[in-house]
PLY file of the C-alpha trace (Angstrom):
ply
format ascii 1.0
element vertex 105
property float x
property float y
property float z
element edge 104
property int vertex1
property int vertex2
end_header
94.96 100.03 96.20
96.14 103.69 96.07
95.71 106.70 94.82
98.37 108.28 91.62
98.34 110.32 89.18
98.41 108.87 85.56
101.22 109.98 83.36
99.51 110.97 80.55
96.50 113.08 81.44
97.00 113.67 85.09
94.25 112.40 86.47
94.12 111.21 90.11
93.39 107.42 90.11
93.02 104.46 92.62
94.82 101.60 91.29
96.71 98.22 92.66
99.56 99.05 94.54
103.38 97.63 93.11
104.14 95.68 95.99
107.63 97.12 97.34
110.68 94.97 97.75
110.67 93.75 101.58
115.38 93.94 100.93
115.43 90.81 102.14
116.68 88.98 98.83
117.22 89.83 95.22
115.16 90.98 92.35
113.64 87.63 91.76
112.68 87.26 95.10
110.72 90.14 94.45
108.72 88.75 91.57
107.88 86.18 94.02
105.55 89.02 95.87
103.61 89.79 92.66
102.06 86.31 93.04
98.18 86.80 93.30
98.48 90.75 92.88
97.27 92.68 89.53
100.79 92.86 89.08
103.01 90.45 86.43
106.60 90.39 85.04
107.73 91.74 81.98
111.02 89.77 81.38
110.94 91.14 77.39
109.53 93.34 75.56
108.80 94.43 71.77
108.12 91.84 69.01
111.99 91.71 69.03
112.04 90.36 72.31
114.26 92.83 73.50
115.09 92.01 77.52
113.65 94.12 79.85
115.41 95.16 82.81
118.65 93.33 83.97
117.72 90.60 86.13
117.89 90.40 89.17
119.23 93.85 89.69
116.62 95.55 87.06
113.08 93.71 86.87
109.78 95.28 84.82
106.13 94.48 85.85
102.53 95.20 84.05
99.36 95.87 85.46
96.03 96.42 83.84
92.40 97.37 85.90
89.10 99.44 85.28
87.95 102.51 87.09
84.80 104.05 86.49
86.08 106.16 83.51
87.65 103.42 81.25
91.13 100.94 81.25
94.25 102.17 83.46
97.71 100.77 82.04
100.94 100.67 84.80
104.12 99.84 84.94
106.22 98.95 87.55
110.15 98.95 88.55
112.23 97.30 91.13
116.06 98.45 90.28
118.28 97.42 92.73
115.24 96.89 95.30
113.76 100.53 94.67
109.89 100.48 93.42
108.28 102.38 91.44
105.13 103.22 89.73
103.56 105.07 86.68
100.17 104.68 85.29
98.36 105.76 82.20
95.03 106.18 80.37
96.36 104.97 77.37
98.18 102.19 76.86
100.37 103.46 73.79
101.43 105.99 75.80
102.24 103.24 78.85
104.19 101.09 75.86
105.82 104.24 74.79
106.50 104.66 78.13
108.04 101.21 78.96
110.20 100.85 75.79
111.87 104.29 76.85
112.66 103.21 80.43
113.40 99.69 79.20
116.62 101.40 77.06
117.20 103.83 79.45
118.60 101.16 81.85
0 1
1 2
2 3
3 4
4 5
5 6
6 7
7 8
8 9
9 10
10 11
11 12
12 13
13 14
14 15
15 16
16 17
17 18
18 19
19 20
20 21
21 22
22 23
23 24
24 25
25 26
26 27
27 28
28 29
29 30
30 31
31 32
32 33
33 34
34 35
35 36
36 37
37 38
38 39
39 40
40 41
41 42
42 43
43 44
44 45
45 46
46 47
47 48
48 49
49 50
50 51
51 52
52 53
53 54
54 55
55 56
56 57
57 58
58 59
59 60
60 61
61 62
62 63
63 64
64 65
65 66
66 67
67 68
68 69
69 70
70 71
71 72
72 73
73 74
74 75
75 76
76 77
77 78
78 79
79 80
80 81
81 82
82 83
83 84
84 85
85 86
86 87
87 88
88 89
89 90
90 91
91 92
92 93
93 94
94 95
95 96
96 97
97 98
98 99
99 100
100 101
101 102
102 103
103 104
């Protein structure tokens, strides 16, 4: 667990930590170290089944927990063994969210 800010109304949170790439292999060895976390892959996304990411140099993962004020929504990155992490309140606004990183890369 650790402490973030949420993206869409700035709280400060404690929620599962992305696990970071140990560089050691590729993006799907990665998604090997989400195994028993809160963490899972997001290889599409939309009802169109658009991919997400570009495997194995781009890879998407979801997490969802409970605090003591309601549901927390994340997302996760590993491009090109970089992590990173971006939670919300809301989880429009973390789909919103994804789908605009998602066609950004």
């Amino acid at each position: 667990m650790a402490t973030a800010d949420t993206a869409d109304t700035a709280e400060r949170v404690t929620a599962p930590v992305l696990p970071a790439d140990d560089r050691a292999g590729d993006g799907y060895d990665w998604t090997d170290t989400l195994e028993g976390t809160a963490w899972s892959v997001l290889p599409n996304r939309a009802s169109e089944g658009w991919d997400a990411g570009s495997w194995p140099n781009i890879i998407f993962a979801v997490a969802r927990t409970r605090d003591r004020a309601g549901e927390l929504f994340g997302y996760g990155t590993c491009v090109e063994g970089d992590t990173s992490t971006h939670w919300f309140r809301s989880q429009d606004a973390c789909f919103e969210a994804i789908t605009a990183e998602v066609f950004f890369h």
